[in-house]
FIKEBA-123923 format. One record per residue (C-alpha): residue number from 0; residue in one letter; z, x, y. Coordinates in pm, whole numbers, plus 50000, padded with zeros to 5 digits. Each point is the difference from the previous one (the first is absolute). Layout:
BEGIN
nr=NUM	rest=A	w=Z	u=X	v=Y
...
***
This chain:
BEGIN
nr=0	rest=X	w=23029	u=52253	v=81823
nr=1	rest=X	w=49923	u=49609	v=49981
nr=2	rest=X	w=49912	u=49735	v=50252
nr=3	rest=X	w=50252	u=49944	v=50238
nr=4	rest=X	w=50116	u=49624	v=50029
nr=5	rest=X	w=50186	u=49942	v=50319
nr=6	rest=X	w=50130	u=49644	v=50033
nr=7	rest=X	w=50234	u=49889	v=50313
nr=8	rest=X	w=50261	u=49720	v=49878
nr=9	rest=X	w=49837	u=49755	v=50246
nr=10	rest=X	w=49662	u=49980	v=49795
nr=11	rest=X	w=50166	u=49802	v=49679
nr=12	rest=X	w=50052	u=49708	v=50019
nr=13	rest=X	w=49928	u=49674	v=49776
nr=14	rest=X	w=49780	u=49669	v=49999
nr=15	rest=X	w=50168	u=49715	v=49801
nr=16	rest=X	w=50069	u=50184	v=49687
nr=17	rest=X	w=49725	u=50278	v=50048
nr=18	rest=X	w=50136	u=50376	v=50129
nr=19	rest=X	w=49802	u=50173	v=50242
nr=20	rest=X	w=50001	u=50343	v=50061
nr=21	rest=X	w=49772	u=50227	v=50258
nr=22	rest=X	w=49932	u=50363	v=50031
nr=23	rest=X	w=49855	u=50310	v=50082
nr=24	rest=X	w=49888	u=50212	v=49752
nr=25	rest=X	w=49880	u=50330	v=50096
nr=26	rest=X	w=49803	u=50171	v=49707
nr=27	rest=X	w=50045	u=50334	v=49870
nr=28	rest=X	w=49840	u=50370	v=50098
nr=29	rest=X	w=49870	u=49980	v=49623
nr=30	rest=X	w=49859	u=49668	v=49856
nr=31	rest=X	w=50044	u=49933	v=49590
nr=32	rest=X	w=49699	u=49879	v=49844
nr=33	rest=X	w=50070	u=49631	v=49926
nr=34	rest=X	w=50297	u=49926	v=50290
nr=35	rest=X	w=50250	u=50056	v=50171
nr=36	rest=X	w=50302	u=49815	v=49815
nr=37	rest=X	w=50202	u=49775	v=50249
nr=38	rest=X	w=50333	u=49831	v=49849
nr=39	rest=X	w=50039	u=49638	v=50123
nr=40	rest=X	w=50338	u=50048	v=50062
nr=41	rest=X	w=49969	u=50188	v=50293
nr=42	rest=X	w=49851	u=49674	v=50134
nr=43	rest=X	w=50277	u=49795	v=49910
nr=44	rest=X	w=49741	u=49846	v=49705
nr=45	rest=X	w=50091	u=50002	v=49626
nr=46	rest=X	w=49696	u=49824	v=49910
nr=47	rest=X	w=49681	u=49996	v=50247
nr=48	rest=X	w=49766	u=49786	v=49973
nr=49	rest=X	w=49778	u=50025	v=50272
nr=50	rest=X	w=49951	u=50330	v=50203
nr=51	rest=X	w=49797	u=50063	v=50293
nr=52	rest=X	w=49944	u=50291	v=50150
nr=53	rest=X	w=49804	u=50127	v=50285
nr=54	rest=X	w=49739	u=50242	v=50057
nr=55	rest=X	w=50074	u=50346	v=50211
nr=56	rest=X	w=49807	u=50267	v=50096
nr=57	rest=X	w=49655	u=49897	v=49836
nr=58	rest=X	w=50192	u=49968	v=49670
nr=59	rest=X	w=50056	u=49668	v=49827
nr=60	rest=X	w=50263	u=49923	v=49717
nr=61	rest=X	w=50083	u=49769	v=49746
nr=62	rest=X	w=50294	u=49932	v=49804
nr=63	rest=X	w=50011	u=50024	v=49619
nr=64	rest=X	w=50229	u=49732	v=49863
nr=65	rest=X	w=50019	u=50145	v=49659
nr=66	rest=X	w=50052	u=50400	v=50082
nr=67	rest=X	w=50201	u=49897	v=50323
nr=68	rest=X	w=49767	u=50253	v=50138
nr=69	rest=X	w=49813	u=50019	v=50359
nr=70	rest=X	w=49651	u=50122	v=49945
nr=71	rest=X	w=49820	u=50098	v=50270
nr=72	rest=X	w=49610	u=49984	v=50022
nr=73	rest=X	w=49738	u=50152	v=50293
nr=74	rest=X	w=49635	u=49929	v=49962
nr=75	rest=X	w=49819	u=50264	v=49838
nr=76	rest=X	w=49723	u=50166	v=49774
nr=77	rest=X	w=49997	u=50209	v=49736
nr=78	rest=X	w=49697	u=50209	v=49968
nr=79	rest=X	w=49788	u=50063	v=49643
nr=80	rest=X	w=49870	u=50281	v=49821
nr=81	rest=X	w=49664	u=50002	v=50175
nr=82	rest=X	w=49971	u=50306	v=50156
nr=83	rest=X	w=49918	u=50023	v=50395
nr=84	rest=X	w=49662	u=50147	v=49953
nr=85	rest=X	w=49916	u=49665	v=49828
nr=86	rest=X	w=50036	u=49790	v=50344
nr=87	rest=X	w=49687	u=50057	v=50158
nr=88	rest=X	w=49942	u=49640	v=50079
nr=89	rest=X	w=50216	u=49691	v=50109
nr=90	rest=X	w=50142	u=49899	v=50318
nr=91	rest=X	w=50267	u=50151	v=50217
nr=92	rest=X	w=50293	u=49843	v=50025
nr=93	rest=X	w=50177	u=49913	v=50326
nr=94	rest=X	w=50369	u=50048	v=50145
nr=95	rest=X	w=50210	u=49768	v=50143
nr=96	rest=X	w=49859	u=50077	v=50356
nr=97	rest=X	w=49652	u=49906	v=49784
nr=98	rest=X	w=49838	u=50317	v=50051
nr=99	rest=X	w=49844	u=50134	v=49704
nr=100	rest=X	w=50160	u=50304	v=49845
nr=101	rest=X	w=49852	u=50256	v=49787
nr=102	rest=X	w=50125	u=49857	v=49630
nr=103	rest=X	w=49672	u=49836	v=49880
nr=104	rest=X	w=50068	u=49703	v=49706
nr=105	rest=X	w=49695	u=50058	v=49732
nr=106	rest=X	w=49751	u=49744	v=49929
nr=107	rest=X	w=50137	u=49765	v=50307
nr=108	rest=X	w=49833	u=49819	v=50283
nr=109	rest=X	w=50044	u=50059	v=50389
nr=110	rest=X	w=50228	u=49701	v=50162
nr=111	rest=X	w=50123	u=49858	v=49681
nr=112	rest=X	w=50378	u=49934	v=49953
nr=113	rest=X	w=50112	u=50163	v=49635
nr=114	rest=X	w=50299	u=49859	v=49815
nr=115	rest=X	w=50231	u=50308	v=49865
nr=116	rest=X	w=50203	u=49682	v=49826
nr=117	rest=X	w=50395	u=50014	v=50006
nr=118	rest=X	w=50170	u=50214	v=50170
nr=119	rest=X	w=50132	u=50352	v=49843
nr=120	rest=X	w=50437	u=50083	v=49961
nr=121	rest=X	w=50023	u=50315	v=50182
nr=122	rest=X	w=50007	u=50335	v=49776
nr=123	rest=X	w=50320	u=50091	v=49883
nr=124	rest=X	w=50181	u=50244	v=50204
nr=125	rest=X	w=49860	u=49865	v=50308
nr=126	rest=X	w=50241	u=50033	v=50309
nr=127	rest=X	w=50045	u=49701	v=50147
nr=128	rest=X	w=50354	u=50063	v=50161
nr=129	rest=X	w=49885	u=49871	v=50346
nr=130	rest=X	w=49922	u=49685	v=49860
nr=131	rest=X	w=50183	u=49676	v=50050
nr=132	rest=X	w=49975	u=49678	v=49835
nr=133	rest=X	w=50209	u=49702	v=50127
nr=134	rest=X	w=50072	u=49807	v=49646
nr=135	rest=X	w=50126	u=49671	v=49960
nr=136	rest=X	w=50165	u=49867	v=49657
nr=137	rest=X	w=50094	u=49653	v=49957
nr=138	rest=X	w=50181	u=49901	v=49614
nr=139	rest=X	w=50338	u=49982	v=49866
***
């Protein structure tokens, strides 16, 4: 199954010589590695050339103008080979409620902020059926 696009009549429209379309896209129960493909015509756009979309549920997505793909990205880690044995010293690190949990970062200092860097596209296969992005394309 792929991302469902649902797109009332009222939400295209045009400025000057630029179409406009809006809509709801509801991602899939399974998530391909690399985006979900949208097709610009179900936005009333041959051509976009700016797309904005929204974030929804914790989950933020950008548009790639050359797959005419929606990638979606969540901020995440991905561990190394050390093995947990190894982590005997470093900091905890705290939740979003800033209470410190029981995953310890090696070799890090208490009440020091950490940059993980950019943020992760989710895994493939990933459900994310219950997640909603309101995307706006404006081109030809």
């Amino acid at each position: 199954m792929a991302a469902v696009v649902s797109i009332p009549t009222s939400r295209k429209s045009t400025i000057g010589t630029w179409k406009v379309g809006i809509a709801d896209v509801t991602m899939d129960s399974s998530y391909p590695t690399g985006g979900e493909a949208l097709d610009p015509a179900d936005f009333g756009i041959t051509t976009p050339y700016i797309v904005l979309v929204g974030t929804a549920s914790g989950f933020v997505a950008e548009w790639d103008y050359t797959n005419k793909k929606l990638i979606v990205y969540n901020q995440g880690i991905t561990t190394g080979s050390t093995a947990t044995g190894a982590l005997a010293n470093g900091a905890f690190i705290e939740d979003v409620d800033a209470a410190e949990t029981v995953v310890r970062a090696s070799n890090t200092a208490i009440d020091t902020t950490y940059s993980f860097g950019a943020m992760k596209e989710v895994p493939a296969t990933t459900d994310l059926s219950t997640v909603k992005f309101r995307v706006v394309m404006i081109g030809e």
